[in-house]
C-alpha positions in Angstrom: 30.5 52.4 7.4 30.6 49.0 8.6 26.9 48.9 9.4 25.7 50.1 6.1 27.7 47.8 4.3 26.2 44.7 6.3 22.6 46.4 6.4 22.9 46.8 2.6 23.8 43.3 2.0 21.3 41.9 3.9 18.5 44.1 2.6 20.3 42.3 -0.9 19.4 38.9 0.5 16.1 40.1 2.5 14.2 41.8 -0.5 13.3 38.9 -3.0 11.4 37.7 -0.5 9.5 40.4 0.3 9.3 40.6 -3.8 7.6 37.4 -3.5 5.1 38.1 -1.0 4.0 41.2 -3.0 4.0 39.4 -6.1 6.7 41.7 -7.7 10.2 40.5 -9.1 11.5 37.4 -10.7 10.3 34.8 -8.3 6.7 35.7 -8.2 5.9 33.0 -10.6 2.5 32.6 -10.1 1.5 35.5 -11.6 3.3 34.1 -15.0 0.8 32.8 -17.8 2.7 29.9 -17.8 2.4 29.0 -14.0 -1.3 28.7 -15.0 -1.2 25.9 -17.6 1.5 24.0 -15.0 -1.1 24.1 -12.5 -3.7 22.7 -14.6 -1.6 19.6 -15.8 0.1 19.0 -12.3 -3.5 18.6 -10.9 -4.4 16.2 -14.1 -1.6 14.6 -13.4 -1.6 14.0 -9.1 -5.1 13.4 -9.7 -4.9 10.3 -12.1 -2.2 9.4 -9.8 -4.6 9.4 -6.4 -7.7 7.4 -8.5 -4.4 4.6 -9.9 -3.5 4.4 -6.0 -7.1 4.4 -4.9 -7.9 1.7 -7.2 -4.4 -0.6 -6.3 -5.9 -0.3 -2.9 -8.9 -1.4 -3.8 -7.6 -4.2 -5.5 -5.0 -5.4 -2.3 -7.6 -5.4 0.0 -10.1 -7.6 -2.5 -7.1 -9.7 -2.9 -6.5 -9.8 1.2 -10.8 -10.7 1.4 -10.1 -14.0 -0.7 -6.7 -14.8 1.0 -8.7 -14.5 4.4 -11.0 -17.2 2.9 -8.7 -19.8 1.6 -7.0 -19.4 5.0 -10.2 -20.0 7.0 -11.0 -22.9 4.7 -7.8 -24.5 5.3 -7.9 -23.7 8.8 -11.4 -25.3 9.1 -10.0 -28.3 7.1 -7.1 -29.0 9.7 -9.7 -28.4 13.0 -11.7 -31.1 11.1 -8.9 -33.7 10.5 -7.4 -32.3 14.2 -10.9 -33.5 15.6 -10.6 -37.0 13.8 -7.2 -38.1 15.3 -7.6 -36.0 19.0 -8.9 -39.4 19.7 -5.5 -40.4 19.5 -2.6 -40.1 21.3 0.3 -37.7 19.6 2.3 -41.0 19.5 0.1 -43.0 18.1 -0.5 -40.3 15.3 3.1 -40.2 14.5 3.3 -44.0 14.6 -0.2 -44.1 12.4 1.7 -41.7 10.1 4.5 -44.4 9.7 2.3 -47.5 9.3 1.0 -45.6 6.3 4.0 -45.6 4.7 4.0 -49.6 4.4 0.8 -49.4 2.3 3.0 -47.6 -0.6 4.3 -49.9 -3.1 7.7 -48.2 -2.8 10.4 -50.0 -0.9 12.1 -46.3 0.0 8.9 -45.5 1.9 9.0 -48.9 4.1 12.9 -47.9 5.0 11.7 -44.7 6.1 8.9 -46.1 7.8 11.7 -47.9 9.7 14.0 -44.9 10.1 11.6 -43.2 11.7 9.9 -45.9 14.1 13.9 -46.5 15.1 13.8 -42.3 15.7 10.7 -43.0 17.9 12.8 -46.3 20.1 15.6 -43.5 20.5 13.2 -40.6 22.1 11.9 -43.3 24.2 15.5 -44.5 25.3 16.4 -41.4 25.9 14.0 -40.4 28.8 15.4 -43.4 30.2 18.6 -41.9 31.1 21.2 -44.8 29.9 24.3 -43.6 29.0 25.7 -43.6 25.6 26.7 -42.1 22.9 24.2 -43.6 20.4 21.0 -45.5 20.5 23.2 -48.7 20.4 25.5 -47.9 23.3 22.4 -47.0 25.1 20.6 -50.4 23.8 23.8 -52.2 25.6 23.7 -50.6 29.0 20.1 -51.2 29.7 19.2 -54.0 32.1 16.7 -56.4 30.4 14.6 -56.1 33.8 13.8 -52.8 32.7 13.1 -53.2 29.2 11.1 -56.7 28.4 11.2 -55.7 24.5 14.7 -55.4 24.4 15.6 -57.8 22.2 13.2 -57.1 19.6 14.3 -53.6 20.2 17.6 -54.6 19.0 17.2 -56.4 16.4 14.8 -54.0 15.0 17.7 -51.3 15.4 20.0 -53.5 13.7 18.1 -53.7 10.6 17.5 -50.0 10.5 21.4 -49.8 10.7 21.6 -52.0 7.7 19.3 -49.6 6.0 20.6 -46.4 7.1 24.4 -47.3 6.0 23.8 -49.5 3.1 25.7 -52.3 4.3 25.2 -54.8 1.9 22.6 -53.4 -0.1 20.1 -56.4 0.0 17.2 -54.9 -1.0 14.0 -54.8 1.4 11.0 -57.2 1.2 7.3 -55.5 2.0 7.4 -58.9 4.3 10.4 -57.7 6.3 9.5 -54.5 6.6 6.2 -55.3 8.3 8.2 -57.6 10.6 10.0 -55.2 11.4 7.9 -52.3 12.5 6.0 -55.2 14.6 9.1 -55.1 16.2 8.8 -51.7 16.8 5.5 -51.8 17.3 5.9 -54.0 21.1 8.3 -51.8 21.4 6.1 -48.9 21.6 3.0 -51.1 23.2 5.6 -52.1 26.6 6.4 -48.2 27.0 2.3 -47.5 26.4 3.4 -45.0 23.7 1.0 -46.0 21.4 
């Protein structure tokens, strides 16, 4: 009794299947008129999809074609200006790149002309291996046997101090700023960074 009931149920769950597969019963759907038209439309339909996709494609990789030019230009652009300053030294392009500055007729640009030729003094200090806790402290402890610029080293750092905290806000002359990146400039010259 047992096994009828359980063979019975499971022919119950078994048989729309094999329905299907003989094209009999509710679920064979494809036989259906309507199935027909759905067919046509859903291939309409995937196919305009497939030729908008084909043609986005299409369009990316035009896009990526161009992009790959302006990069190579650029890139050919920066080998070019690479080639006119590898005659250089990579100080004395970053200490070309601050002289610059002075030719603006803006009295910001000389101060950061200044802040950054003091930024230079400190790298070079720092291979030194003075202790300190800033440029200054460092600036105190070094013997003036090792360092002949030393006093234009400080009091090049002394205006960029000034500058850097505002102290009395005198503004800065185009005149003062050149003296002082000359300052910074023997600087540079004693420890052959430029």
């Amino acid at each position: 009794m047992f096994l009828d009931t359980a063979f019975y149920f499971l022919y119950r769950l078994i048989n729309p299947f094999f329905q299907l597969l003989r094209g009999e019963g509710p679920l064979a759907v494809w036989k259906a008129d309507g199935f027909a038209g759905f067919l046509f439309w859903y291939k309409v339909v995937s196919g305009s999809v497939i030729i908008l996709l084909v043609c986005g494609l299409v369009y990316v990789a035009y896009r990526m074609i161009l992009l790959g030019g302006e990069i190579k230009e650029k890139e050919l652009v920066a080998r070019q200006e690479d080639t006119e300053t590898s005659g250089l030294s990579s100080g004395a392009v970053r200490w070309s790149h601050i002289t610059e500055k002075l030719q603006s007729e803006s009295e910001a640009d000389w101060k950061v002309a200044i802040i950054e030729a003091d930024a230079i003094l400190e790298d070079i200090v720092s291979t030194m291996n003075v202790a300190g806790a800033s440029l200054g402290d460092k600036l105190k402890n070094i013997e003036k046997s090792d360092f002949l610029t030393l006093e234009s080293a400080w009091e090049a750092h002394k205006v960029r101090n000034r500058i850097a905290h505002d102290v009395d806000g005198v503004p800065l002359s185009r005149r003062e700023a050149v003296r002082i990146l000359g300052l910074y400039e023997n600087v540079l010259r004693e420890f052959k960074y430029i």
